[in-house]
C-alpha positions in Angstrom: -13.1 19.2 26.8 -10.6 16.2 27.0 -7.0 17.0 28.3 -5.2 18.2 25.2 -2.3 15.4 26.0 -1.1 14.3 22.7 -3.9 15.5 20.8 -2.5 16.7 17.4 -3.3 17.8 14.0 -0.8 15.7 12.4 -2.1 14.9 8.9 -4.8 17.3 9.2 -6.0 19.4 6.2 -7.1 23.0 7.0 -8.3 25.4 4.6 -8.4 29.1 6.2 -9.3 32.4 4.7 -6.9 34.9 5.3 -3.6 33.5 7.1 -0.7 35.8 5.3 -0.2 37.6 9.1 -1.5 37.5 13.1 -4.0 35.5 14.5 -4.8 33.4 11.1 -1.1 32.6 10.9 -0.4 32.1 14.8 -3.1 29.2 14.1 -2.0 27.9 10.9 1.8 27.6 12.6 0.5 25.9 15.4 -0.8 23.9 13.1 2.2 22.9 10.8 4.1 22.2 14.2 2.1 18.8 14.5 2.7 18.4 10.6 -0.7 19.8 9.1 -1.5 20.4 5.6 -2.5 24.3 5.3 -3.6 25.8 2.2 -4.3 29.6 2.7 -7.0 31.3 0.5 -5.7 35.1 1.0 -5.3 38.5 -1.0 -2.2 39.6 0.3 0.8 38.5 -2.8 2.4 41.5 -3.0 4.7 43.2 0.5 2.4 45.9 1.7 4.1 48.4 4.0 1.2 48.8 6.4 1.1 44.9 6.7 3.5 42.1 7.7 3.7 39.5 5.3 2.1 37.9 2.0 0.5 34.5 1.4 4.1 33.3 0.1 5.8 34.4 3.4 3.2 32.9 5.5 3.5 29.3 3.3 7.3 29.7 3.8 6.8 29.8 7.6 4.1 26.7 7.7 6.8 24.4 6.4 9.4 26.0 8.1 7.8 24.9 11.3 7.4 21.5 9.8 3.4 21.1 8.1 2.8 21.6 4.3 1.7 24.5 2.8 -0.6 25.7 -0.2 -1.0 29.3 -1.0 -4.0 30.4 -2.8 -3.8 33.6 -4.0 -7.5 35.1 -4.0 -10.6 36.8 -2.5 -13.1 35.0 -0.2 -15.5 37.4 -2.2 -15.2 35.8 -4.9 -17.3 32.2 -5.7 -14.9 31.3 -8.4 -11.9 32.2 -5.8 -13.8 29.8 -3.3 -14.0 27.2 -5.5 -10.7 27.1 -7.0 -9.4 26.9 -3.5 -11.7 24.3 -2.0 -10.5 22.2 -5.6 -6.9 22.9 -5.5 -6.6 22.0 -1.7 -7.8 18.6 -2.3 -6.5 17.8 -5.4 -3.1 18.6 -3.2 -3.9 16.7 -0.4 -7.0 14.3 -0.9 -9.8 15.8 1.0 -10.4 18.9 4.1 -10.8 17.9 7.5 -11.2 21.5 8.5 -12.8 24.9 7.5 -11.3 28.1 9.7 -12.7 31.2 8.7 -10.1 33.8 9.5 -10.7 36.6 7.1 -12.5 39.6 8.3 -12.7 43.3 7.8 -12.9 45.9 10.0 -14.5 49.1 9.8 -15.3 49.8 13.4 -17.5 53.5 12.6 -20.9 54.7 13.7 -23.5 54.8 11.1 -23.8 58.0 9.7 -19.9 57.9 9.1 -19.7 54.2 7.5 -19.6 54.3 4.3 -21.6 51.7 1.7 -18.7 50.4 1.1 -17.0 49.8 3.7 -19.9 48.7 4.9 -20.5 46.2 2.0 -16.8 45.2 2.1 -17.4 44.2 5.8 -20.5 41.7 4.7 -18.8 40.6 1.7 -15.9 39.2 3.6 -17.1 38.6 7.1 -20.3 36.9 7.2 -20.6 35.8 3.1 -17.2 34.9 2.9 -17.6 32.7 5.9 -20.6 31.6 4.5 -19.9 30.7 0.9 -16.4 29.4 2.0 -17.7 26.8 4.5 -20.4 26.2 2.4 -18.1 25.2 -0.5 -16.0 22.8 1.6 -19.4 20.8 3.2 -18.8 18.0 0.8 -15.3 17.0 1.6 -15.8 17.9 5.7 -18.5 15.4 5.6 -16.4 12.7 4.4 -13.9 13.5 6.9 -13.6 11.5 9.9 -13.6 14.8 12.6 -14.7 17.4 10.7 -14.5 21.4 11.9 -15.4 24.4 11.2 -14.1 27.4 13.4 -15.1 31.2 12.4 -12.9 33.9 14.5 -16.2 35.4 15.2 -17.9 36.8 19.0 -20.1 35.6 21.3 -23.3 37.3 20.5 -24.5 40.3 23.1 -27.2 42.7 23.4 -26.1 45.1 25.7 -27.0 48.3 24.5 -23.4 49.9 24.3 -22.3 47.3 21.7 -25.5 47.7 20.2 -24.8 51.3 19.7 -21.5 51.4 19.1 -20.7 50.5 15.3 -23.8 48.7 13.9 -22.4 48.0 10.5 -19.5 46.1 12.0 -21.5 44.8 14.2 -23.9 43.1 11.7 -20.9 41.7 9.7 -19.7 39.7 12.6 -23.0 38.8 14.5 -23.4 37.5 10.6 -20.1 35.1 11.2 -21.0 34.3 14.5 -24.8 32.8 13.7 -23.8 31.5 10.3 -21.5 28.8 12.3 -24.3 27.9 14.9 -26.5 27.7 11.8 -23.8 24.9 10.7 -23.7 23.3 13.9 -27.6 22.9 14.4 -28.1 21.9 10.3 -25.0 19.0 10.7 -25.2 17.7 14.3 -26.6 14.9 12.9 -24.2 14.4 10.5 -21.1 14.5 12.6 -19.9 18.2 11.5 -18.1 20.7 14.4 -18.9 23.9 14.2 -18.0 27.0 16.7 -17.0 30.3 16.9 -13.5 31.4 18.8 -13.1 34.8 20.1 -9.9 36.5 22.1 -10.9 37.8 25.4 -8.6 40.6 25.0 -7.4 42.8 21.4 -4.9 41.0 20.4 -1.2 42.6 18.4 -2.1 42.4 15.4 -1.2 44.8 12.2 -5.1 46.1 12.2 -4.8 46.6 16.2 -1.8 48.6 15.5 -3.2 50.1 12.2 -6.9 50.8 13.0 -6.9 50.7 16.8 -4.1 52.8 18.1 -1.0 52.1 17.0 1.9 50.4 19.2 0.8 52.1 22.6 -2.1 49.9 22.0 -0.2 47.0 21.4 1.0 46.9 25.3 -2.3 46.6 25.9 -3.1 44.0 23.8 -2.1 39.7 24.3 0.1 37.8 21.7 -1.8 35.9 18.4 0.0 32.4 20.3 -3.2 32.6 22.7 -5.9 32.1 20.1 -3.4 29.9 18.3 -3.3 27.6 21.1 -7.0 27.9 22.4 -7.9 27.2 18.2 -5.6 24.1 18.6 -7.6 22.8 21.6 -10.7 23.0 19.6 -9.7 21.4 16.1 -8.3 18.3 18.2 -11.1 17.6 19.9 -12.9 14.2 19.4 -16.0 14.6 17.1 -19.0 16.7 18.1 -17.3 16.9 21.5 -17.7 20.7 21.3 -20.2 22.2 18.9 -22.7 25.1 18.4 -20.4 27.2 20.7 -19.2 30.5 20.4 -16.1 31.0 23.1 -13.3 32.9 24.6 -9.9 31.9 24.1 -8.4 32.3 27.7 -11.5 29.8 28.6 -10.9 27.3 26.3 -7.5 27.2 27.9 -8.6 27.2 31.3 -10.5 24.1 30.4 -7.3 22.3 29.3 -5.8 23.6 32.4 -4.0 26.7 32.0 -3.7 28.8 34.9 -1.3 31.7 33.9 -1.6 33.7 30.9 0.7 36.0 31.6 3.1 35.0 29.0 0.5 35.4 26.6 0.5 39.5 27.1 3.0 41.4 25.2 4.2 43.6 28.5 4.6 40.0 29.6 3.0 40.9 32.9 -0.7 40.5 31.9 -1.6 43.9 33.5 -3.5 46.7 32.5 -5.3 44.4 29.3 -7.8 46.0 26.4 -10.7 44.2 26.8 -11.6 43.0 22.9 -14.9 44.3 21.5 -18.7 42.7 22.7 -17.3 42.1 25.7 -17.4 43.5 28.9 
């Protein structure tokens, strides 16, 4: 990758799934600080007390920070919610330069104690949504002068313990993961960038602190601003510099030259991290 420098997203369109709170937002604001357009295709409308935030708060922040915002109230389960997003994104702002696939489930059970559907929840959002969405927003990213697609998926191992551990989850994002590199290798030749981003670490999030062991997890666990920044790098890359990969966030950064990541950790020491799932 080329020095980040004054790379920016400014004038950028980026439609996301998901977005309303952690790592989705932490890369839509990031975003709206070079003066992005953001439209956000996301469920959350209503305050939930188990989760920070709603599509409206989220929008509220993007131009707060200083890029425009759409929010799209919907499901990426839906075709006709797709659709109406992919449509009302560039009616607003003329076209989509970039596809992020954020939203994902999580259900991380064994598989005698996943349910069918949780189970079908986790394929419906994870690796269809990712699918259908991207697929939807092919014709305007083609037209685009840089065109990416990034999918908050993992790199894709076959050691044994991941194997074992929660197939069904598993699946769902393997299903992300391959889906993108399916992209990449289908458009190379038609100037598309497709790759997968994963944190190195868990990261605080409401479904770390929710699903994953509450806030004595969270002090194990790095800031969203680290996949925000390591996203970032990515999306302003020069076309097809990067594609067909699935990485790490901490090495993306490294590659642009960061050499502490310390501030990145909520203990703000960096010690004693939670390495993040399919990793070891």
């Amino acid at each position: 990758m080329t020095s980040q420098g004054a790379r920016t997203l400014e004038g950028k369109t980026i439609i996301m799934s998901g977005g309303s709170r952690g790592i989705g937002l932490a890369i839509a604001l990031r975003a709206a600080r070079d003066g992005a357009n953001v439209a956000l295709l996301a469920k959350t409308s209503e305050p939930d007390p188990r989760l920070n935030g709603t599509v409206f708060s989220a929008a509220e922040a993007i131009e707060a920070a200083g890029g425009h915002a759409l929010p799209i109230v919907g499901d990426v389960r839906s075709d006709e919610s797709i659709a109406a997003a992919v449509s009302a994104t560039v009616d607003r702002f003329g076209g989509i330069d970039i596809c992020v696939n954020n939203a994902s489930a999580l259900a991380p059970l064994g598989t005698v104690e996943l349910t069918a559907k949780a189970y079908d929840l986790m394929q419906d959002i994870n690796t269809r949504g990712t699918f259908m969405l991207s697929r939807a927003c092919l014709p305007h990213l083609l037209q685009a002068s840089n065109p990416h697609v990034l999918t908050l998926s993992p790199p894709i191992t076959f050691a044994e313990h991941w194997l074992a551990r929660f197939p069904g989850y598993m699946l769902s994002k393997y299903g992300m993961s391959f889906a993108t590199l399916g992209l990449a290798a289908e458009f190379r030749d038609r100037g598309l960038s497709a790759n997968g981003l994963w944190p190195r670490t868990t990261i605080a999030t409401d479904a770390v602190a929710n699903l994953l062991g509450g806030t004595e997890a969270l002090g194990h666990a790095r800031k969203p601003e680290i996949v925000a920044d390591a996203a970032h790098a990515i999306l302003t890359t020069e076309r097809q510099e990067i594609t067909g990969q699935l990485l790490i966030d901490d090495d993306v950064l490294a590659r642009e030259g960061v050499t502490d990541f310390a501030a990145y950790s909520v203990s703000g020491t960096g010690d004693d991290l939670e390495s993040d799932f399919f990793l070891d």
